[in-house]
C-alpha positions, 0 to 999 in steps of 0.5 A: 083118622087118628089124631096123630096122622091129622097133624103128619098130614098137616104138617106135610101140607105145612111142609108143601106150602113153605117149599111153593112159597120159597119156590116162588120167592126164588123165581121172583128174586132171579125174574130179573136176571133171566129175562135179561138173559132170555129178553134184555140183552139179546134185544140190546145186542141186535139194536147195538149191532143195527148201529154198528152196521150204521157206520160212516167214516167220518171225513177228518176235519181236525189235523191231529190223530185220536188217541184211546185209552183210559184214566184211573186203573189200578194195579197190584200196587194197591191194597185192593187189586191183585192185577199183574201185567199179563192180564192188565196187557191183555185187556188193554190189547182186547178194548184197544187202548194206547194209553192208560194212566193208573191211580194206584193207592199210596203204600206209605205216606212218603209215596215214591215215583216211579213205582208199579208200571210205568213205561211202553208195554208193547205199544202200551203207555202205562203211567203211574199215579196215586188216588189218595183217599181224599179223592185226589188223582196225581201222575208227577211224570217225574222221579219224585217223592210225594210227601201225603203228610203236607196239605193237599192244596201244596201237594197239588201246586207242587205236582201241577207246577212241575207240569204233573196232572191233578184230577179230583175223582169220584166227583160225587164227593166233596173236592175243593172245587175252588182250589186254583191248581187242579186241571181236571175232574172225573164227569163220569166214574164206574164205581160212582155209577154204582154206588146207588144200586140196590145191593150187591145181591141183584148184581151177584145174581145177575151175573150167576145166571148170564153168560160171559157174552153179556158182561158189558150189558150188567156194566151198563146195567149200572149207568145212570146220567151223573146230571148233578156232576155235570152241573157241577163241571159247568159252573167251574167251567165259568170260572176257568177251564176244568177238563172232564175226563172218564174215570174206569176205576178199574181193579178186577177184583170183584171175583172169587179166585183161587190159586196154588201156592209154592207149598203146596197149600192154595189160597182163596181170594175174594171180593177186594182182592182179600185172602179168604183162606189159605190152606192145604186142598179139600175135596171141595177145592179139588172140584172147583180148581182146574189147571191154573190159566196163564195169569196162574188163577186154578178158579176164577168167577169174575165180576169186573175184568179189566176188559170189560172196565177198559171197555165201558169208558174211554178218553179220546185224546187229539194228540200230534204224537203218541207219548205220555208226556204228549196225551198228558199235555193234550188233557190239559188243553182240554183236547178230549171227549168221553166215549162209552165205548161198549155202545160204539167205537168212538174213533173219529168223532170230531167237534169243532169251531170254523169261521166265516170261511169254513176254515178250522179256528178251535177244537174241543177245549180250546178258547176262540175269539168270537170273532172267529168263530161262525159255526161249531161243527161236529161229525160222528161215525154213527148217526145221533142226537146232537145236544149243546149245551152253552153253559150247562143249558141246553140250547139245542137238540137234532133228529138222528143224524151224522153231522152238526152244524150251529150257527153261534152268536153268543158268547160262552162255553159249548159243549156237545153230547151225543146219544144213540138209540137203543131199543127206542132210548136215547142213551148218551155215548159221547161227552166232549169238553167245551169250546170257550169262546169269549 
């Protein structure tokens, strides 16, 4: 054998070695996201649908009707969400929602109100905020000019005073937590959930490899227990009330889409809602690119549709009337409960303080006297693992049930969590604001 075809065939062998090893380091990078496919989710729906097939319509003990809807949506109005009507209104119509409260980035630093959405899209209350990039959530409920160059503590008192809502959110970040003013914090936010995944890759792929079906799957694929704002929600709740509240931080834009322009160009838009390219179709457009769907997208690959974002955490709202100003209210009494809505509906979900008589005396977030106060109850549609927690510490843990009852003695501020099983793991479903009984 000459020299020459030595070395062709080591470099063939050469050659089949690189080709194995990538082929090998392919199917360890995507490993995940099929057995997912093939074993997580399938396992997940079965163990969801068991659950679902648990219900009990729940007696209603509390004299309000139950609200649904989300707090922190974004819209076109921000820089980073191309999100028209049409599809905002579909997904809110498709998760049930009756309210959402949206936080939309500030276009200028004199920030004017009403702007984007703001009103009753059928049946819909759409309200309008801005986040700020301080982290700060504000809804005036007014016509007004907020003014961003003015300390942030002025802005707040100034909103709060005139019966707006301020919200500290991403709560994973430093907030004033002492200022006096602000009503409420989120203790859970989609994009804080997110921030300790391992890159964006795993979840590119995951979703590549996956049907549409199991999108609410790759959503809590992303959940972790926030336990060090939960911490931080009781200690401020020893000073005074501070609500807790869901944040969806919803925007639909973590997708790659392309529509057709008015001359005859189109425009590729990517990650953030930014314009990728905007130029006249090439043969490779012209493969991708179908007809345009009603929201006029010719492609679209998403990640985050705000189906799947409204359908991930909800606030439940004790309300007697269905207005903005009403579910506002009600936040602000604390008359709200967390619900990670893709495990369960949490419609009818109750928690609840009674007396010596049975007879009602305070609901999630109210103060009690404790003298009024026998027991906390709470009732759920679903059987669960009751948790009370009294001032942070848990002081108590059930079996798998549907209702709870424990006898108090003590002083101080109560609040519920409830976990439901999946697939042996005890996953937390419903978060509700305290009782304080002093």
């Amino acid at each position: 054998m000459s020299t020459t075809t030595k070395i062709l065939k080591w470099f063939k062998y050469l050659f089949l070695g690189t080709m194995v090893l990538l082929l090998l380091l392919i199917l360890v990078k995507i490993s995940p996201a099929l057995w997912n496919r093939w074993v997580t989710y399938p396992g997940l729906e079965q163990a969801r649908n068991e659950l679902w097939q648990q219900y009990r319509k729940p007696p209603q003990v509390i004299p309000m009707p139950l609200y649904q809807g989300v707090v922190h949506s974004h819209t076109f109005w921000s820089h980073d969400s191309r999100g028209l009507l049409p599809e905002i209104m579909d997904g809110a119509k498709k998760a049930e929602l009756q309210f959402i409260f949206n936080s939309d980035h500030k276009r200028n630093q004199l920030d004017t109100f009403p702007r984007g959405y703001q009103g009753v899209y059928d049946g819909i209350i759409i309200e309008s905020g801005t986040e700020h990039s301080s982290g700060l959530m504000i809804s005036p409920f007014d016509s007004t000019v907020i003014d961003w160059d003015r300390p942030e503590a002025e802005v707040i008192h100034d909103v709060v005073e005139n019966d707006g809502l301020a919200i500290y959110v991403h709560s994973e970040d430093e907030h004033d937590w002492e200022n006096p003013d602000y009503q409420a914090m989120e203790i859970y936010n989609i994009h804080t959930d997110m921030k300790d995944e391992e890159g964006i890759f795993p979840i590119l792929v995951n979703r590549l490899l996956n049907p549409k079906k199991y999108t609410h799957w790759m959503f809590r694929d992303l959940y972790d227990e926030q336990t060090e704002i939960l911490a931080n929600w009781d200690r401020l709740n020893q000073n005074r009330k501070i609500v807790g509240v869901a944040g969806v931080d919803a925007h639909n834009n973590q997708s790659f889409r392309a529509r057709h322009l008015e001359d005859e160009k189109i425009e590729w838009v990517g990650p953030n809602a930014d314009t990728l390219v905007i130029r006249e179709a090439n043969w490779f457009d012209k493969l991708l690119m179908g007809e345009p769907d009603k929201y006029g997208w010719a492609f679209k690959w998403e990640l985050d549709p705000y189906f799947n974002s409204y359908n991930h955490a909800n606030n439940y709202v004790y309300c007697d009337t269905l207005t903005n100003v009403n579910i506002r209210d009600h936040i602000k009494l604390g008359h709200v409960f967390v619900s990670f809505e893709s495990l369960a509906k949490g419609e009818g979900f109750q928690y609840f303080a009674v007396n010596q008589t049975d007879s009602l005396t305070a609901i999630l977030g109210d103060s009690v006297n404790l003298a009024a106060v026998n027991n906390l109850k709470a009732i759920s549609p679903f059987p669960v693992k009751f948790q009370l927690y009294q001032n942070g510490e848990l002081i108590d843990e059930t079996e798998e049930k549907y209702d709870y009852e424990y006898r108090i003695r003590d002083k101080g501020n109560y609040r519920i969590v409830a976990r439901v099983d999946l697939k042996a793991e005890w996953i937390p479903w419903i978060y509700t604001n305290p009782i304080y009984v002093y």
